[in-house]
Phi, psi and omega in degrees: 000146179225134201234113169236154167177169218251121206261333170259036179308306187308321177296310236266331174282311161301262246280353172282330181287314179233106200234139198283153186289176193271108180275152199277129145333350192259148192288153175219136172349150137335020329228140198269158192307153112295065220287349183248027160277213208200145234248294151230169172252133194297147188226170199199156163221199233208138159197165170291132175207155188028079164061326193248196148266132192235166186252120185247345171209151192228145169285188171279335183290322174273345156271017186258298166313018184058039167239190208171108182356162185063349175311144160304164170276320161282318154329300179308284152008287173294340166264003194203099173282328189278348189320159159240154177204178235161129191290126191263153187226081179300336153308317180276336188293313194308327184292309207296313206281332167301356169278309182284313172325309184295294201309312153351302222268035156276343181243326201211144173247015170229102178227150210242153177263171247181009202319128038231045152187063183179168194199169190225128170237153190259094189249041170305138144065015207230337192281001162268004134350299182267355216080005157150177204281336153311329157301300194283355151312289182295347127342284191304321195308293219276353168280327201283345141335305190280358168251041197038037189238097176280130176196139171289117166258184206176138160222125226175147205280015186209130175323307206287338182302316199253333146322281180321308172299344188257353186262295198277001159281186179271012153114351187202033161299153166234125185273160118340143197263137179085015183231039177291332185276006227238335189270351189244358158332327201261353200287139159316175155281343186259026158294346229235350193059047168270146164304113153356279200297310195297310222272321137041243168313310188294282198343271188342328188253027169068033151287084160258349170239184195276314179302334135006261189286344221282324209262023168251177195285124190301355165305314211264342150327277176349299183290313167234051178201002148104172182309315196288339174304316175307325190278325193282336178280342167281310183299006201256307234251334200047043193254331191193119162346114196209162230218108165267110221259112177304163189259325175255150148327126166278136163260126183281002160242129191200131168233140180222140183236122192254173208211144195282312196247153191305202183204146167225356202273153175285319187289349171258339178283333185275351183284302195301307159298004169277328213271310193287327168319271182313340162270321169270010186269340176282341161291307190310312194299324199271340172248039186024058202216152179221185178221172182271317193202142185252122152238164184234153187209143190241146178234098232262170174310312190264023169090339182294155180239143174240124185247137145281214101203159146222139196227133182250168211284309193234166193272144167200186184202010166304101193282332195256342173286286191309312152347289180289330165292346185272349170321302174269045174237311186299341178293312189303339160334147163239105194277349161099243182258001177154169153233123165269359183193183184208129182243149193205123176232133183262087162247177180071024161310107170254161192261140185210123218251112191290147171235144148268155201280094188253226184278024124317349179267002178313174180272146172054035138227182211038044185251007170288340208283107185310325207307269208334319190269354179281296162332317191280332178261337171310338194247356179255299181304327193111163192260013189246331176260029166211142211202149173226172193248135164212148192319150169207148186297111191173114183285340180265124204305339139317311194271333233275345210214156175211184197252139162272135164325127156339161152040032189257142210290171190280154157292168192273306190276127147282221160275163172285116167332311181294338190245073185296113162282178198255132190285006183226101194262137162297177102350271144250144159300115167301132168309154158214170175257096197247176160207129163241159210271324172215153223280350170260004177238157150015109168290174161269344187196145163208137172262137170244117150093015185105327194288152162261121166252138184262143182258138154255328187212135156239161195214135146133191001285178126260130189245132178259177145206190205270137187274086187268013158232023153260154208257324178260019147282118176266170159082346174005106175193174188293331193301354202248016162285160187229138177218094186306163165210099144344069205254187169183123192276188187314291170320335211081001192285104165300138187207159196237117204230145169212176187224125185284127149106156171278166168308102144295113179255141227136274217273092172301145162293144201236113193239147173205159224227124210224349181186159170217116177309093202295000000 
Protein backbone atom coordinates (compact mmCIF):
# COMPACT_ATOMS: atom_id res chain seq x y z
CA UNK A 1 0.00 0.00 0.00
CA UNK A 2 1.10 3.52 -0.74
CA UNK A 3 -0.02 6.19 1.34
CA UNK A 4 0.30 9.86 0.68
CA UNK A 5 -0.21 13.02 2.18
CA UNK A 6 -0.49 16.57 2.16
CA UNK A 7 0.08 18.32 5.39
CA UNK A 8 -0.83 21.64 3.44
CA UNK A 9 -3.67 20.47 0.98
CA UNK A 10 -6.10 23.29 2.08
CA UNK A 11 -2.97 25.86 1.21
CA UNK A 12 -1.77 24.37 -1.62
CA UNK A 13 -5.30 24.40 -3.27
CA UNK A 14 -6.13 28.14 -2.52
CA UNK A 15 -3.13 28.96 -4.05
CA UNK A 16 -3.91 27.06 -7.14
CA UNK A 17 -7.21 28.37 -7.24
CA UNK A 18 -6.21 32.16 -6.68
CA UNK A 19 -2.69 32.38 -8.33
CA UNK A 20 -1.25 35.27 -7.57
CA UNK A 21 -1.37 38.40 -10.56
CA UNK A 22 0.98 38.79 -12.96
CA UNK A 23 3.68 41.47 -12.39
CA UNK A 24 4.00 44.29 -14.63
CA UNK A 25 6.61 45.18 -16.56
CA UNK A 26 6.83 48.73 -16.51
CA UNK A 27 10.15 50.04 -14.43
CA UNK A 28 9.18 51.15 -11.11
CA UNK A 29 11.18 53.04 -8.31
CA UNK A 30 13.11 51.54 -5.61
CA UNK A 31 11.21 51.24 -2.75
CA UNK A 32 13.54 52.74 0.35
CA UNK A 33 14.79 49.66 2.82
CA UNK A 34 12.52 48.55 5.74
CA UNK A 35 14.24 46.75 8.33
CA UNK A 36 10.83 45.79 10.02
CA UNK A 37 9.17 44.60 7.06
CA UNK A 38 8.85 40.72 7.15
CA UNK A 39 10.85 38.40 5.08
CA UNK A 40 7.62 36.63 3.47
CA UNK A 41 3.86 36.72 5.14
CA UNK A 42 2.61 34.27 6.88
CA UNK A 43 -0.98 33.09 5.40
CA UNK A 44 -3.71 30.89 7.11
CA UNK A 45 -6.98 30.10 6.19
CA UNK A 46 -10.10 30.51 8.34
CA UNK A 47 -13.74 28.96 8.94
CA UNK A 48 -16.42 29.15 11.34
CA UNK A 49 -16.14 26.34 14.18
CA UNK A 50 -17.62 25.93 17.67
CA UNK A 51 -19.45 29.29 17.59
CA UNK A 52 -16.19 31.35 16.68
CA UNK A 53 -13.48 31.55 13.85
CA UNK A 54 -10.57 29.10 13.87
CA UNK A 55 -7.21 28.65 11.90
CA UNK A 56 -8.36 25.46 9.98
CA UNK A 57 -4.79 25.61 7.99
CA UNK A 58 -1.67 27.22 8.53
CA UNK A 59 1.68 27.64 6.16
CA UNK A 60 4.99 26.93 7.36
CA UNK A 61 5.85 30.43 7.77
CA UNK A 62 3.07 30.48 10.09
CA UNK A 63 3.33 27.55 11.77
CA UNK A 64 7.20 28.54 12.17
CA UNK A 65 5.62 31.70 14.24
CA UNK A 66 3.64 29.19 16.57
CA UNK A 67 -0.17 28.82 15.09
CA UNK A 68 -1.58 25.99 14.46
CA UNK A 69 -5.02 24.57 13.20
CA UNK A 70 -7.80 24.75 15.80
CA UNK A 71 -6.45 28.64 16.88
CA UNK A 72 -8.79 31.01 17.75
CA UNK A 73 -8.55 33.71 14.73
CA UNK A 74 -8.17 36.75 17.29
CA UNK A 75 -5.53 34.81 19.08
CA UNK A 76 -3.67 34.27 15.91
CA UNK A 77 -4.19 38.08 15.09
CA UNK A 78 -2.70 38.81 17.95
CA UNK A 79 0.20 37.01 18.01
CA UNK A 80 1.14 37.40 14.21
CA UNK A 81 -0.42 41.14 13.27
CA UNK A 82 0.41 40.77 9.66
CA UNK A 83 -1.33 37.22 9.09
CA UNK A 84 -3.01 37.02 5.97
CA UNK A 85 -5.95 34.87 5.86
CA UNK A 86 -8.50 33.74 3.48
CA UNK A 87 -12.09 32.11 4.06
CA UNK A 88 -11.56 28.36 3.68
CA UNK A 89 -13.54 26.25 1.18
CA UNK A 90 -13.81 22.31 2.07
CA UNK A 91 -16.52 21.70 -0.59
CA UNK A 92 -13.58 22.58 -3.53
CA UNK A 93 -10.23 20.75 -1.22
CA UNK A 94 -13.03 17.83 -1.35
CA UNK A 95 -13.55 17.98 -5.31
CA UNK A 96 -9.65 18.76 -5.90
CA UNK A 97 -8.90 15.35 -4.04
CA UNK A 98 -11.48 13.24 -6.06
CA UNK A 99 -9.78 14.85 -8.61
CA UNK A 100 -6.13 13.75 -7.72
CA UNK A 101 -7.68 10.22 -7.04
CA UNK A 102 -8.55 9.86 -11.06
CA UNK A 103 -5.40 11.25 -11.68
CA UNK A 104 -3.86 8.54 -9.88
CA UNK A 105 -5.16 5.47 -11.27
CA UNK A 106 -1.91 6.07 -13.99
CA UNK A 107 0.26 4.55 -11.25
CA UNK A 108 -2.85 2.09 -9.43
CA UNK A 109 -6.45 1.34 -10.90
CA UNK A 110 -7.24 0.73 -7.20
CA UNK A 111 -6.80 4.31 -4.92
CA UNK A 112 -9.10 5.02 -2.07
CA UNK A 113 -9.51 8.57 -1.01
CA UNK A 114 -8.09 9.55 2.50
CA UNK A 115 -10.30 12.85 3.77
CA UNK A 116 -9.58 15.60 4.00
CA UNK A 117 -6.11 15.41 2.60
CA UNK A 118 -4.64 12.19 1.92
CA UNK A 119 -4.90 8.79 -0.19
CA UNK A 120 -4.11 5.17 -0.37
CA UNK A 121 -2.93 3.13 -3.41
CA UNK A 122 -2.76 -0.53 -4.03
CA UNK A 123 0.43 -0.70 -5.63
CA UNK A 124 0.58 -4.65 -5.66
CA UNK A 125 2.63 -6.07 -8.46
CA UNK A 126 3.11 -2.65 -10.03
CA UNK A 127 6.15 -1.58 -8.82
CA UNK A 128 8.51 -3.13 -11.78
CA UNK A 129 7.23 -0.74 -13.84
CA UNK A 130 8.76 1.99 -12.64
CA UNK A 131 11.82 -0.15 -12.16
CA UNK A 132 11.15 -0.87 -8.23
CA UNK A 133 9.06 0.56 -5.54
CA UNK A 134 11.57 3.64 -4.96
CA UNK A 135 11.68 4.46 -8.43
CA UNK A 136 7.95 4.38 -8.34
CA UNK A 137 7.91 6.90 -5.05
CA UNK A 138 9.88 9.10 -6.38
CA UNK A 139 7.74 9.25 -9.76
CA UNK A 140 5.05 10.14 -7.81
CA UNK A 141 6.29 12.79 -5.45
CA UNK A 142 7.85 14.42 -8.14
CA UNK A 143 4.64 14.95 -10.78
CA UNK A 144 2.21 15.95 -8.01
CA UNK A 145 5.54 18.61 -7.24
CA UNK A 146 5.30 19.58 -10.44
CA UNK A 147 1.72 20.66 -10.06
CA UNK A 148 2.07 22.39 -6.74
CA UNK A 149 1.32 19.58 -4.44
CA UNK A 150 3.81 18.95 -1.84
CA UNK A 151 3.30 15.33 -0.02
CA UNK A 152 4.51 13.12 2.17
CA UNK A 153 4.68 9.22 1.32
CA UNK A 154 5.14 6.10 2.44
CA UNK A 155 5.15 2.47 1.40
CA UNK A 156 4.21 -0.48 3.34
CA UNK A 157 2.42 -4.03 3.56
CA UNK A 158 -0.42 -2.61 5.53
CA UNK A 159 -2.51 0.49 4.83
CA UNK A 160 -2.59 1.74 8.65
CA UNK A 161 1.50 0.81 8.36
CA UNK A 162 1.83 3.30 5.43
CA UNK A 163 -0.36 5.66 6.90
CA UNK A 164 2.03 6.03 10.20
CA UNK A 165 5.10 6.13 8.02
CA UNK A 166 4.20 8.99 5.34
CA UNK A 167 2.95 11.27 8.67
CA UNK A 168 5.60 10.28 10.84
CA UNK A 169 8.52 9.24 8.46
CA UNK A 170 11.25 10.85 6.43
CA UNK A 171 8.28 12.00 3.73
CA UNK A 172 9.15 8.73 1.15
CA UNK A 173 9.58 5.38 3.34
CA UNK A 174 9.55 2.35 2.47
CA UNK A 175 9.19 -0.49 5.24
CA UNK A 176 10.25 -4.22 4.07
CA UNK A 177 7.92 -6.56 3.70
CA UNK A 178 6.74 -8.23 6.55
CA UNK A 179 9.06 -5.66 9.14
CA UNK A 180 6.28 -2.92 9.43
CA UNK A 181 6.31 -3.75 13.23
CA UNK A 182 10.04 -3.22 14.10
CA UNK A 183 9.45 -0.03 11.58
CA UNK A 184 6.67 1.36 13.43
CA UNK A 185 8.10 0.83 17.05
CA UNK A 186 9.86 4.33 17.28
CA UNK A 187 6.63 5.83 16.26
CA UNK A 188 4.19 8.06 18.71
CA UNK A 189 0.82 6.41 19.10
CA UNK A 190 -1.05 8.54 17.11
CA UNK A 191 0.99 7.10 14.59
CA UNK A 192 -1.84 4.47 14.96
CA UNK A 193 -4.84 6.67 13.90
CA UNK A 194 -6.17 6.82 17.51
CA UNK A 195 -8.72 9.15 18.70
CA UNK A 196 -7.08 12.28 19.95
CA UNK A 197 -8.36 12.03 23.53
CA UNK A 198 -6.86 7.99 23.74
CA UNK A 199 -3.35 8.64 22.37
CA UNK A 200 -3.15 11.44 24.51
CA UNK A 201 -4.16 9.44 27.41
CA UNK A 202 -1.05 6.78 26.72
CA UNK A 203 1.60 9.70 26.57
CA UNK A 204 0.41 10.76 29.47
CA UNK A 205 0.85 7.28 31.36
CA UNK A 206 4.20 7.64 29.50
CA UNK A 207 3.58 5.04 26.27
CA UNK A 208 5.58 7.51 24.01
CA UNK A 209 6.03 4.85 21.52
CA UNK A 210 4.10 2.31 19.68
CA UNK A 211 6.14 -0.55 20.40
CA UNK A 212 5.10 0.41 24.24
CA UNK A 213 1.97 -0.24 23.97
CA UNK A 214 2.37 -2.89 21.35
CA UNK A 215 4.28 -4.74 24.14
CA UNK A 216 1.50 -4.56 27.23
CA UNK A 217 -0.89 -7.12 27.93
CA UNK A 218 -3.82 -6.90 25.25
CA UNK A 219 -6.55 -7.61 28.05
CA UNK A 220 -5.49 -4.69 29.88
CA UNK A 221 -4.86 -2.62 26.99
CA UNK A 222 -8.36 -3.49 25.52
CA UNK A 223 -10.15 -2.77 28.76
CA UNK A 224 -8.58 0.61 29.21
CA UNK A 225 -8.38 2.36 26.22
CA UNK A 226 -10.72 0.16 24.00
CA UNK A 227 -11.19 -2.11 21.09
CA UNK A 228 -10.39 0.30 18.91
CA UNK A 229 -6.99 0.79 20.26
CA UNK A 230 -6.54 -3.16 19.55
CA UNK A 231 -8.17 -2.97 16.16
CA UNK A 232 -6.17 -0.20 15.19
CA UNK A 233 -2.65 -1.82 15.97
CA UNK A 234 -3.52 -5.38 14.46
CA UNK A 235 -4.37 -3.54 11.24
CA UNK A 236 -1.04 -1.47 11.66
CA UNK A 237 0.45 -4.73 12.48
CA UNK A 238 -1.17 -6.91 9.74
CA UNK A 239 -2.90 -8.83 12.31
CA UNK A 240 -6.28 -7.78 11.21
CA UNK A 241 -8.15 -6.83 8.04
CA UNK A 242 -9.16 -3.81 7.05
CA UNK A 243 -11.56 -2.76 4.43
CA UNK A 244 -10.99 0.12 1.77
CA UNK A 245 -13.35 2.15 -0.15
CA UNK A 246 -12.09 2.58 -3.68
CA UNK A 247 -13.11 5.44 -5.80
CA UNK A 248 -13.29 2.93 -9.12
CA UNK A 249 -14.21 -0.87 -8.35
CA UNK A 250 -10.80 -2.44 -8.31
CA UNK A 251 -10.51 -4.85 -11.55
CA UNK A 252 -7.87 -7.72 -12.03
CA UNK A 253 -8.21 -6.82 -16.06
CA UNK A 254 -6.45 -4.09 -16.44
CA UNK A 255 -3.84 -3.18 -19.24
CA UNK A 256 -1.60 -0.10 -19.01
CA UNK A 257 0.78 0.67 -22.08
CA UNK A 258 3.44 3.41 -21.30
CA UNK A 259 4.93 5.11 -24.47
CA UNK A 260 9.05 6.65 -24.21
CA UNK A 261 7.72 9.91 -26.10
CA UNK A 262 4.31 11.44 -25.67
CA UNK A 263 2.11 10.72 -28.78
CA UNK A 264 -0.63 13.02 -30.16
CA UNK A 265 -1.64 11.90 -33.56
CA UNK A 266 -5.36 9.94 -33.82
CA UNK A 267 -3.65 7.48 -35.65
CA UNK A 268 -1.24 6.44 -32.97
CA UNK A 269 -3.82 6.94 -30.09
CA UNK A 270 -6.66 4.46 -32.56
CA UNK A 271 -2.58 1.88 -32.77
CA UNK A 272 -2.65 2.11 -28.93
CA UNK A 273 -6.17 1.29 -28.63
CA UNK A 274 -6.19 -1.49 -30.65
CA UNK A 275 -3.12 -2.73 -29.40
CA UNK A 276 -3.78 -2.72 -25.17
CA UNK A 277 -7.51 -3.81 -26.41
CA UNK A 278 -6.10 -7.11 -27.99
CA UNK A 279 -3.82 -7.54 -24.99
CA UNK A 280 -6.43 -7.70 -22.40
CA UNK A 281 -9.27 -9.21 -24.26
CA UNK A 282 -6.16 -12.25 -24.96
CA UNK A 283 -6.44 -12.14 -20.62
CA UNK A 284 -10.12 -12.47 -20.65
CA UNK A 285 -9.74 -15.32 -22.99
CA UNK A 286 -7.16 -17.20 -20.99
CA UNK A 287 -9.29 -16.89 -17.77
CA UNK A 288 -12.38 -17.68 -19.41
CA UNK A 289 -14.34 -14.38 -18.83
CA UNK A 290 -15.65 -11.46 -21.19
CA UNK A 291 -17.05 -8.29 -19.87
CA UNK A 292 -19.64 -5.47 -20.18
CA UNK A 293 -18.20 -2.40 -20.28
CA UNK A 294 -14.55 -1.34 -21.13
CA UNK A 295 -12.96 2.08 -20.39
CA UNK A 296 -10.06 3.67 -21.70
CA UNK A 297 -8.12 6.50 -20.35
CA UNK A 298 -5.06 8.21 -22.18
CA UNK A 299 -3.17 10.03 -19.81
CA UNK A 300 -1.45 13.59 -20.77
CA UNK A 301 1.31 15.35 -20.10
CA UNK A 302 -0.33 17.71 -17.80
CA UNK A 303 -2.07 15.40 -15.84
CA UNK A 304 -5.63 15.37 -17.28
CA UNK A 305 -7.00 12.02 -18.18
CA UNK A 306 -9.28 11.58 -21.38
CA UNK A 307 -11.59 8.50 -20.77
CA UNK A 308 -13.35 6.62 -22.85
CA UNK A 309 -16.09 3.94 -22.05
CA UNK A 310 -18.13 1.62 -23.96
CA UNK A 311 -20.60 -0.86 -22.83
CA UNK A 312 -21.89 -3.91 -24.64
CA UNK A 313 -25.34 -5.41 -25.03
CA UNK A 314 -23.79 -9.19 -23.91
CA UNK A 315 -20.29 -10.34 -22.21
CA UNK A 316 -18.20 -10.36 -24.60
CA UNK A 317 -14.01 -10.02 -25.57
CA UNK A 318 -14.07 -9.65 -29.35
CA UNK A 319 -11.19 -7.23 -29.53
CA UNK A 320 -11.50 -5.76 -33.09
CA UNK A 321 -15.64 -5.42 -32.21
CA UNK A 322 -14.69 -3.50 -28.96
CA UNK A 323 -12.29 -1.53 -31.17
CA UNK A 324 -14.19 -0.34 -33.26
CA UNK A 325 -16.81 1.20 -30.82
CA UNK A 326 -14.15 2.99 -28.97
CA UNK A 327 -13.27 4.49 -32.52
CA UNK A 328 -15.55 7.39 -32.86
CA UNK A 329 -15.05 8.39 -29.13
CA UNK A 330 -11.46 8.96 -30.00
CA UNK A 331 -11.69 12.07 -32.84
CA UNK A 332 -13.22 13.63 -29.98
CA UNK A 333 -10.18 13.36 -27.47
CA UNK A 334 -8.27 16.16 -27.01
CA UNK A 335 -4.61 14.98 -26.12
CA UNK A 336 -3.06 18.33 -25.58
CA UNK A 337 0.61 18.54 -25.52
CA UNK A 338 0.64 14.80 -25.65
CA UNK A 339 -0.35 11.11 -23.96
CA UNK A 340 2.42 9.19 -21.85
CA UNK A 341 0.64 6.25 -21.11
CA UNK A 342 -2.63 4.53 -21.47
CA UNK A 343 -4.99 2.36 -19.15
CA UNK A 344 -7.75 -0.11 -20.39
CA UNK A 345 -10.02 -1.52 -17.54
CA UNK A 346 -12.11 -4.18 -17.74
CA UNK A 347 -15.67 -4.32 -15.82
CA UNK A 348 -18.90 -6.21 -15.05
CA UNK A 349 -16.50 -9.26 -15.75
CA UNK A 350 -18.19 -12.66 -16.30
CA UNK A 351 -17.11 -16.14 -17.10
CA UNK A 352 -18.20 -16.28 -20.53
CA UNK A 353 -17.82 -19.77 -22.11
CA UNK A 354 -16.02 -20.17 -26.03
CA UNK A 355 -17.96 -21.90 -29.20
CA UNK A 356 -16.71 -22.88 -31.66
CA UNK A 357 -16.68 -21.20 -34.93
CA UNK A 358 -18.19 -23.69 -37.37
CA UNK A 359 -20.30 -22.74 -40.77
CA UNK A 360 -21.77 -19.87 -39.23
CA UNK A 361 -19.10 -17.92 -40.56
CA UNK A 362 -20.27 -18.55 -43.72
CA UNK A 363 -21.41 -15.39 -45.87
CA UNK A 364 -25.17 -14.57 -45.04
CA UNK A 365 -25.39 -16.44 -41.90
CA UNK A 366 -25.31 -15.34 -38.69
CA UNK A 367 -26.89 -11.76 -39.48
CA UNK A 368 -29.47 -12.50 -37.03
CA UNK A 369 -26.89 -11.69 -34.05
CA UNK A 370 -28.38 -8.50 -32.88
CA UNK A 371 -24.96 -7.61 -29.91
CA UNK A 372 -23.17 -5.67 -32.64
CA UNK A 373 -25.90 -3.54 -33.70
CA UNK A 374 -27.04 -2.98 -30.34
CA UNK A 375 -23.66 -2.16 -29.08
CA UNK A 376 -23.42 0.64 -32.04
CA UNK A 377 -26.73 2.47 -31.12
CA UNK A 378 -25.97 2.24 -27.56
CA UNK A 379 -22.77 3.49 -27.64
CA UNK A 380 -23.66 6.08 -30.23
CA UNK A 381 -27.41 7.27 -29.08
CA UNK A 382 -26.73 6.69 -24.64
CA UNK A 383 -27.78 3.76 -22.70
CA UNK A 384 -31.21 5.38 -21.62
CA UNK A 385 -32.33 5.27 -25.00
CA UNK A 386 -32.23 2.01 -26.23
CA UNK A 387 -34.20 -0.71 -24.10
CA UNK A 388 -36.36 -3.56 -24.47
CA UNK A 389 -39.49 -4.04 -22.71
CA UNK A 390 -40.19 -6.64 -20.52
CA UNK A 391 -43.24 -8.09 -18.30
CA UNK A 392 -43.24 -7.71 -14.74
CA UNK A 393 -45.89 -8.95 -12.51
CA UNK A 394 -48.79 -6.46 -12.14
CA UNK A 395 -52.62 -6.35 -13.74
CA UNK A 396 -52.44 -2.74 -13.47
CA UNK A 397 -51.11 -1.68 -17.30
CA UNK A 398 -48.80 1.08 -16.09
CA UNK A 399 -47.00 -1.22 -13.48
CA UNK A 400 -47.22 -4.43 -16.07
CA UNK A 401 -44.22 -3.53 -18.14
CA UNK A 402 -40.54 -1.84 -17.20
CA UNK A 403 -37.60 -1.13 -19.28
CA UNK A 404 -34.66 -3.82 -19.83
CA UNK A 405 -31.27 -3.98 -20.80
CA UNK A 406 -31.13 -4.96 -24.68
CA UNK A 407 -30.84 -8.84 -25.36
CA UNK A 408 -31.62 -9.53 -21.62
CA UNK A 409 -33.10 -13.14 -21.85
CA UNK A 410 -36.97 -13.58 -21.84
CA UNK A 411 -38.52 -14.36 -18.82
CA UNK A 412 -40.31 -17.58 -18.35
CA UNK A 413 -43.86 -16.06 -17.54
CA UNK A 414 -44.99 -13.69 -19.80
CA UNK A 415 -48.27 -11.61 -20.12
CA UNK A 416 -51.36 -13.42 -20.08
CA UNK A 417 -52.45 -14.72 -23.62
CA UNK A 418 -55.75 -14.53 -22.56
CA UNK A 419 -55.75 -10.69 -21.40
CA UNK A 420 -54.07 -9.37 -24.62
CA UNK A 421 -52.63 -5.60 -24.23
CA UNK A 422 -52.23 -2.84 -26.82
CA UNK A 423 -48.60 -2.82 -28.59
CA UNK A 424 -48.80 0.89 -28.40
CA UNK A 425 -49.40 2.09 -24.29
CA UNK A 426 -50.19 6.11 -23.88
CA UNK A 427 -48.11 7.16 -21.57
CA UNK A 428 -51.21 8.86 -20.07
CA UNK A 429 -54.30 8.09 -20.83
CA UNK A 430 -56.44 10.26 -23.12
CA UNK A 431 -59.74 11.71 -22.48
CA UNK A 432 -62.42 10.90 -24.76
CA UNK A 433 -66.48 11.22 -25.40
CA UNK A 434 -67.91 8.38 -25.46
CA UNK A 435 -71.95 7.20 -25.35
CA UNK A 436 -73.07 4.13 -24.30
CA UNK A 437 -76.56 2.62 -24.31
CA UNK A 438 -76.42 1.30 -20.72
CA UNK A 439 -73.77 1.90 -18.18
CA UNK A 440 -72.11 -1.67 -18.39
CA UNK A 441 -71.76 -2.09 -22.09
CA UNK A 442 -69.82 -0.80 -24.53
CA UNK A 443 -69.55 2.29 -26.13
CA UNK A 444 -71.46 2.72 -29.79
CA UNK A 445 -69.44 5.71 -30.63
CA UNK A 446 -66.44 7.97 -29.16
CA UNK A 447 -64.47 11.14 -30.22
CA UNK A 448 -60.88 11.28 -29.97
CA UNK A 449 -58.42 14.11 -31.01
CA UNK A 450 -61.68 15.70 -32.63
CA UNK A 451 -62.37 12.79 -34.90
CA UNK A 452 -65.47 10.57 -34.13
CA UNK A 453 -65.62 6.90 -34.20
CA UNK A 454 -68.53 4.46 -34.54
CA UNK A 455 -67.74 1.42 -32.66
CA UNK A 456 -68.58 -2.28 -35.00
CA UNK A 457 -67.24 -4.90 -32.43
CA UNK A 458 -66.52 -4.82 -28.68
CA UNK A 459 -64.91 -7.02 -26.19
CA UNK A 460 -64.94 -6.65 -22.18
CA UNK A 461 -65.61 -5.48 -19.77
CA UNK A 462 -62.25 -5.96 -17.67
CA UNK A 463 -62.08 -4.61 -14.43
CA UNK A 464 -58.77 -3.56 -12.79
CA UNK A 465 -58.51 -1.68 -9.73
CA UNK A 466 -55.99 -0.29 -7.89
CA UNK A 467 -52.90 -2.35 -5.94
CA UNK A 468 -54.33 -1.60 -2.49
CA UNK A 469 -51.80 -3.97 -0.89
CA UNK A 470 -48.80 -1.93 -1.94
CA UNK A 471 -47.86 0.39 0.28
CA UNK A 472 -47.06 3.35 -2.38
CA UNK A 473 -50.66 3.20 -3.50
CA UNK A 474 -52.70 6.12 -1.78
CA UNK A 475 -56.03 6.80 -1.66
CA UNK A 476 -57.71 3.42 -2.04
CA UNK A 477 -61.15 3.94 -3.79
CA UNK A 478 -63.89 3.04 -6.13
CA UNK A 479 -63.11 6.02 -8.00
CA UNK A 480 -59.19 4.09 -9.48
CA UNK A 481 -61.63 1.13 -10.64
CA UNK A 482 -61.37 0.42 -14.69
CA UNK A 483 -63.39 -1.18 -16.64
CA UNK A 484 -61.57 -1.85 -20.18
CA UNK A 485 -63.16 -2.49 -23.70
CA UNK A 486 -61.41 -4.27 -26.63
CA UNK A 487 -63.43 -1.90 -29.31
CA UNK A 488 -62.67 -1.55 -33.22
CA UNK A 489 -64.50 1.06 -35.46
CA UNK A 490 -65.54 1.20 -39.17
CA UNK A 491 -62.40 1.45 -40.13
CA UNK A 492 -60.43 -1.27 -38.53
CA UNK A 493 -59.07 0.76 -36.38
CA UNK A 494 -58.53 -1.04 -32.75
CA UNK A 495 -58.54 0.77 -29.58
CA UNK A 496 -58.04 -0.32 -26.29
CA UNK A 497 -60.64 2.26 -23.66
CA UNK A 498 -62.19 2.39 -19.94
CA UNK A 499 -64.33 4.16 -18.12
CA UNK A 500 -63.04 5.35 -15.13
CA UNK A 501 -64.88 4.73 -11.36
CA UNK A 502 -68.41 2.73 -10.90
CA UNK A 503 -71.47 3.98 -12.37
CA UNK A 504 -73.51 6.83 -10.46
CA UNK A 505 -76.85 8.27 -11.42
CA UNK A 506 -76.53 11.51 -11.99
CA UNK A 507 -72.94 11.66 -12.68
CA UNK A 508 -71.66 11.57 -16.08
CA UNK A 509 -69.07 8.91 -16.94
CA UNK A 510 -65.86 9.70 -17.67
CA UNK A 511 -63.85 7.55 -20.66
CA UNK A 512 -60.57 7.36 -21.73
CA UNK A 513 -58.68 5.90 -24.61
CA UNK A 514 -55.52 4.04 -23.43
CA UNK A 515 -54.01 1.98 -26.05
CA UNK A 516 -53.89 1.10 -29.54
CA UNK A 517 -54.28 -2.30 -31.22
CA UNK A 518 -52.30 -3.15 -34.30
Amino acid sequence: MLCAWSPNWAIDNWRRRNPPPEKTTEPTPPAAPSAAAPEAASFALVEAAQGTRRLCAVDEAAAALGLFPGQKAADAAALVPDLATAEAEPEADARALAALVDWCVRFSPAVAADPPNGLFLDVSGLSHLWGGERALLADFRRRLAANGVAVRCAIADTAGAAWALARHGDGAAICPEGEQGQALSRLPPGALRLEADAAAQLERLGLRTIGQVARLPRGELGRRFGAETLRRLDQALGKAPEALSFRRPPSPFAERLAFAEPISALEDLSRVCADITAALCARLAAAGRGARRFELAYHRVDGKPLVAEVGLAVVARDAPRIVRLFSPKLEHLDPGFGVESATLCAYEVEPLVAHQAGLETRIGEGAGDLAPLVDRLTNRLGPERVWASRPVESHVPERAVARAAPLTPEPVEGWDPGRPRPIRLFRRPEPIEAVALIPDDPPVQFRWRGRLHKVRLAEGPERIGAEWWKAAIEDVSAAHIRDYYRVEDEAGGRFWIFRAGLYEAGTPAKWWLHGLFP
